[in-house]
N, C-alpha and C positions, 0 to 999 in steps of 0.2 A: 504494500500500500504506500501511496507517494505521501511524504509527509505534511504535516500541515504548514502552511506559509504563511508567517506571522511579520502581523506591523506594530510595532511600539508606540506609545504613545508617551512620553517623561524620559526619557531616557537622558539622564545625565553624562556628563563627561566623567564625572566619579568613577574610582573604581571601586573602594568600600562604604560601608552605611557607615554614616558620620552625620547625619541628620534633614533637615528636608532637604527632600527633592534628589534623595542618593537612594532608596529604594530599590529601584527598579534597577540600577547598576549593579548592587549589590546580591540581590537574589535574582528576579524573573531573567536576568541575563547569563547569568552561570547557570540556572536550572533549564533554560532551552538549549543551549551552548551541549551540555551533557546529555543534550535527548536528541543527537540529529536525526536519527533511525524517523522518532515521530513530531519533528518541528525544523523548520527552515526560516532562521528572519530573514522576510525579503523587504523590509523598509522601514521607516522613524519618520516619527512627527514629534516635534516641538513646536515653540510659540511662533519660532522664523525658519525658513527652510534652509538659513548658513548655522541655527542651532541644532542642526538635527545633523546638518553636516561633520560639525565640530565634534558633535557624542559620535556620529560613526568611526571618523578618524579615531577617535581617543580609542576606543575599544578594538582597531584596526577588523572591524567590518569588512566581508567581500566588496569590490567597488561595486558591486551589481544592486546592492541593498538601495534602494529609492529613498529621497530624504523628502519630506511636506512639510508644510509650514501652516498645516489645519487639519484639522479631523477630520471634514468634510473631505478632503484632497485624500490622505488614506484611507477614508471610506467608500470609496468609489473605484477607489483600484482594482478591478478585476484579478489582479495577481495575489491579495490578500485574502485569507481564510478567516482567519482569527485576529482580531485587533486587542491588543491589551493597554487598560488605560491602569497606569501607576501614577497618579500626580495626587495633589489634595484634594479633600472632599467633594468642596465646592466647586470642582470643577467638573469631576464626574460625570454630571446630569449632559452639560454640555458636548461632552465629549464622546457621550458613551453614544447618546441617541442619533448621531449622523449612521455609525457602526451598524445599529438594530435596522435601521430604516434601509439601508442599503444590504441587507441580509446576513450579516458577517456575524460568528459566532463573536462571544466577547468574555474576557479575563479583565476583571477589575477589583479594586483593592478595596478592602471594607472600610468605612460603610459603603453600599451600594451607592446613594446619594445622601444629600444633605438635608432634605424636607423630606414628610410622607407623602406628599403630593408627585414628589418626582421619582422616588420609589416606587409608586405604584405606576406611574405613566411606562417608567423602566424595563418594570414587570411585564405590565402591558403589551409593550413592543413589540420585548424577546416573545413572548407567546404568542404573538400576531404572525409574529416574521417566523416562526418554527426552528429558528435557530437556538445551538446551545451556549449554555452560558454556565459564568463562574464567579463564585465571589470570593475572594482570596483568606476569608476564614482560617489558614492553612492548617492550623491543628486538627480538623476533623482525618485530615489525611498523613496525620501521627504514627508510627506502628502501634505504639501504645494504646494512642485512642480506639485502633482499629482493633485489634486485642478486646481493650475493655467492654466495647460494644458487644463482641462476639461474648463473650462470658456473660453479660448482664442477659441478651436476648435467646443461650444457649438453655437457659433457667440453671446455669451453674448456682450460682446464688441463691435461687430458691425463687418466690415470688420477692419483688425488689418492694423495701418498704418504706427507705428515709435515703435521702442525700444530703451531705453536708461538706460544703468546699469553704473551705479558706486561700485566700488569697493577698497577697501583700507585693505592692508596687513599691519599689527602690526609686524611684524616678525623684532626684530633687528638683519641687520647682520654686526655691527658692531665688535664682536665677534662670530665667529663662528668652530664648531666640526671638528674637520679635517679628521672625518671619513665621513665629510658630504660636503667635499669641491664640491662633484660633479653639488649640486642644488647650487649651483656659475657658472658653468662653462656652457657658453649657448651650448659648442657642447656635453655637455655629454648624451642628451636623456631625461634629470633628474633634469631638472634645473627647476628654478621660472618659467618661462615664459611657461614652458608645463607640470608642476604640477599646479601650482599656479594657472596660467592665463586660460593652456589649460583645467584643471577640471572644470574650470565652463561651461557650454555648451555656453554661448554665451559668451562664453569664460570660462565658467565652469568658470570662471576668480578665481578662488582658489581652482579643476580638474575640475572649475565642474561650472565656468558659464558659460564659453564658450561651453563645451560638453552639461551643460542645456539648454545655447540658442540652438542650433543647434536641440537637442531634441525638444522643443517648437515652432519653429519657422520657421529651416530649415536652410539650408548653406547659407552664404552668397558668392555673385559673388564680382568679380575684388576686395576684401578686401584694403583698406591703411590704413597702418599704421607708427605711429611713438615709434620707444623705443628708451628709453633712461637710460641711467647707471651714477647715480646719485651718487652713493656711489662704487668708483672703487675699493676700496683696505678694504683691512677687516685682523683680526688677529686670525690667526687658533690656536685653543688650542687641546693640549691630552685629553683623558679622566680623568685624574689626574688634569687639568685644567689652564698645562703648555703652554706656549706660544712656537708654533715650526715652527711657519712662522709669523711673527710681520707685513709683508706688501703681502696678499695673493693676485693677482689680480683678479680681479673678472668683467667678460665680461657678464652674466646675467644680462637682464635690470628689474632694479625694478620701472619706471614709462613708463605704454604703455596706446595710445590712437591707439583705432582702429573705423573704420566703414565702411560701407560696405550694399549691399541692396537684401533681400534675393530673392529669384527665385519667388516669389508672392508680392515683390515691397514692401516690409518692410526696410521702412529707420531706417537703427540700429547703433548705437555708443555705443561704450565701454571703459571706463577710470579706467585706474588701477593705483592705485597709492600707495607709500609704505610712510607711516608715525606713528611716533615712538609716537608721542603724539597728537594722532586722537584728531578735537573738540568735537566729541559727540561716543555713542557709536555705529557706524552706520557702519558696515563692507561692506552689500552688500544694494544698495536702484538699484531695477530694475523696471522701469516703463513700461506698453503698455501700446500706447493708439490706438484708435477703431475709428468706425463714432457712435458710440453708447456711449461711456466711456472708464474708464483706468482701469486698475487692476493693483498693484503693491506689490512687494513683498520686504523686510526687513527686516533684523538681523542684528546682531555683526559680527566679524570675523571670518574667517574661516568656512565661510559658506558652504562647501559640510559639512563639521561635525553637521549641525544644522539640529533640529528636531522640540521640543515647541518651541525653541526661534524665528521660525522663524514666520514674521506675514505677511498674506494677508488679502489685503484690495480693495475692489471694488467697483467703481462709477459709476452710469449710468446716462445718461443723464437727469437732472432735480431733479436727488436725492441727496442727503449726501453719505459720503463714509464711507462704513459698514465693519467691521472687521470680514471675515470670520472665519467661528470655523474647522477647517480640520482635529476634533480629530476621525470620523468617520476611515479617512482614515489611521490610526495608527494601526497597527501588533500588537497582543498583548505581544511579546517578543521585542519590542521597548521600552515598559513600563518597562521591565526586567534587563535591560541593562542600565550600563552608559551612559550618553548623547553622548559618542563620538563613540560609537558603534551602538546607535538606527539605524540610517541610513545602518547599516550594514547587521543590523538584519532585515529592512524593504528589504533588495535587495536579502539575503539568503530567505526569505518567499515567494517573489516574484519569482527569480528561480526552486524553489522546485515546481510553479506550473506552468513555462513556461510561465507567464505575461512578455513578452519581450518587453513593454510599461513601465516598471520602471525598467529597467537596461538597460545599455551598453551590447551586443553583439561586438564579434571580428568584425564585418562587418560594425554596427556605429561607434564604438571605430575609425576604418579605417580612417573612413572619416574625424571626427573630427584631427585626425594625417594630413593629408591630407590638412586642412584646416589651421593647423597651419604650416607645410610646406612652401603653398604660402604665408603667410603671411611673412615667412620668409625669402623667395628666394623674394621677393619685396620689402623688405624695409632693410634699412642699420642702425645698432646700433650705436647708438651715445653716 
């Protein structure tokens, strides 16, 4: 089968993640780079067609790669398959729907958009236009996550009867980028609480345990919750690393408890919390427990970016708790690839063959939006 022919949409001159707008350099570019078998970039779009020019040289790109200087212009290129938009939220919307309308499967980075209005039009699209799509969640396509899910839906566990995840963000924003004020501001689309929290599926709670729970588990009904904004004001600097706002307000809550009991009577809680000097190195601790045993999963921070680090461990009733080995379910361009791209490269391998069990679709993406929505039309920030 010929592989798919992909056009970039962000693609910096960067070669590592170092902060916005390095992204897509950092992972989507290494993780297709290690799948040629099933992806070919044939073009880039930036804001000008000499920026698109610039990232190709930098990354010494074949000269054949076509460079645009709009979304419109790579969306229209018959030689394109798949368009992946990697930039900030707020631009998404704009970027994504020339892509849909012009029929092009599409990879884009969570959140989907930046309003409910444009999420749903998104949705819309892609299911009008029959094409497929992806939301870059990328922990759903974990080994571990994938692991976990198999255990929980094997009835290893028994009937599932509580979930409980902790979660704790290291990110200080006590100094922060002023190109990046927008994941401060909870109406930007963009903010902690729906990168952070909504990535995690059960809150993706860092995109992606809240999107993981939700994958694993299922929605939760009448959700409560409490946020709270612990650290109000913060100090924006240039990229020269000047001070150009000394007291920036900041309305994003960086400690949220939630819970809530899913449609199959899963009592679930979720606690996120932001500390600058963690006591141990425990980013994300997610427990189920069963009438049979628990299964529980474990890393450091920033756990949608976690691959090896991440460990699952499972008890069943009357046994000891044994550390599963989940290197079975490892892509062999996981191994290829920096640690902050594995997960990247496990959700491009997974697309390429239509396993829509380890990634986000614009149709779950939806709902997890949706989800974090009500949570937020029902509770008030404090």
């Amino acid at each position: 089968m010929a592989p798919i022919r992909v056009g970039i949409i962000g693609l910096s001159t960067a070669y590592n993640f170092t902060g916005g707008g390095t992204w897509a350099a950092a992972t989507h570019l290494p993780a297709l780079q290690n799948l040629q078998e099933e992806y070919q970039i044939v073009a880039l779009a930036n804001s000008t067609v000499e920026s698109a020019k610039r990232s190709a040289a930098a990354h010494n790109l074949p000269s054949s790669v076509k460079t645009y200087g709009s979304a419109e212009d790579i969306a229209k290129d018959p030689d394109v398959d798949l368009v992946v938009v990697s930039v900030r939220v707020d631009k998404h919307y704009a970027l994504v729907k020339p892509a849909l309308l012009h029929k092009k499967k599409v990879i884009v980075e969570w959140p989907l958009a930046a309003t409910e209005t444009e999420v749903e039009e998104l949705t819309r699209l892609a299911n009008q236009s029959g094409v497929d799509t992806a939301v870059a969640v990328q922990a759903r396509a974990a080994p571990a996550v994938q692991k976990l899910k198999e255990i929980v839906n094997s009835g290893q566990i028994g009937r599932v009867l509580s979930s409980t995840a902790v979660i704790t963000s290291s990110f200080s924003t006590e100094t922060w980028g002023d190109d990046l004020k927008y994941y401060l501001d909870i109406s930007s689309g963009g903010n902690e609480f729906i990168i952070t929290f909504g990535h995690s599926k059960v809150l993706m709670l860092t995109p992606l345990v809240l999107d993981t729970f939700v994958d694993v588990l299922g929605d939760l009904a009448n959700p409560q919750a409490v946020l709270k904004v612990h650290y109000p004001k913060t100090k924006l600097v240039n990229d020269k690393g000047e001070v150009v706002n000394p007291e920036f307000r900041k309305t994003s809550p960086d400690h949220i408890l939630l819970q809530g009991i899913t449609p199959n009577g899963v009592v679930s809680s979720f606690a996120f919390r932001k500390s600058t000097e963690p006591i141990d190195e425990t980013g994300i601790r997610w427990i189920i427990t069963g009438t049979k045993g628990e299964v529980s999963i474990t890393g450091p921070d920033k756990w949608q970016m976690l691959d090896q680090e991440l460990q699952l461990q499972v008890k069943i009733l009357g046994g000891s708790a044994q550390t599963v080995n989940v290197s079975s379910y490892r892509v062999p361009a996981a191994l290829k690839v920096a640690p902050i791209a594995a997960n990247i490269a496990s959700l491009y391998a997974a697309f390429a063959k239509g396993e829509q069990s380890k990634y986000a679709t614009f149709d779950s993406a939806a709902k997890t939006h949706k989800l974090l929505d009500r949570i937020m039309a029902a509770t008030k920030i404090q």
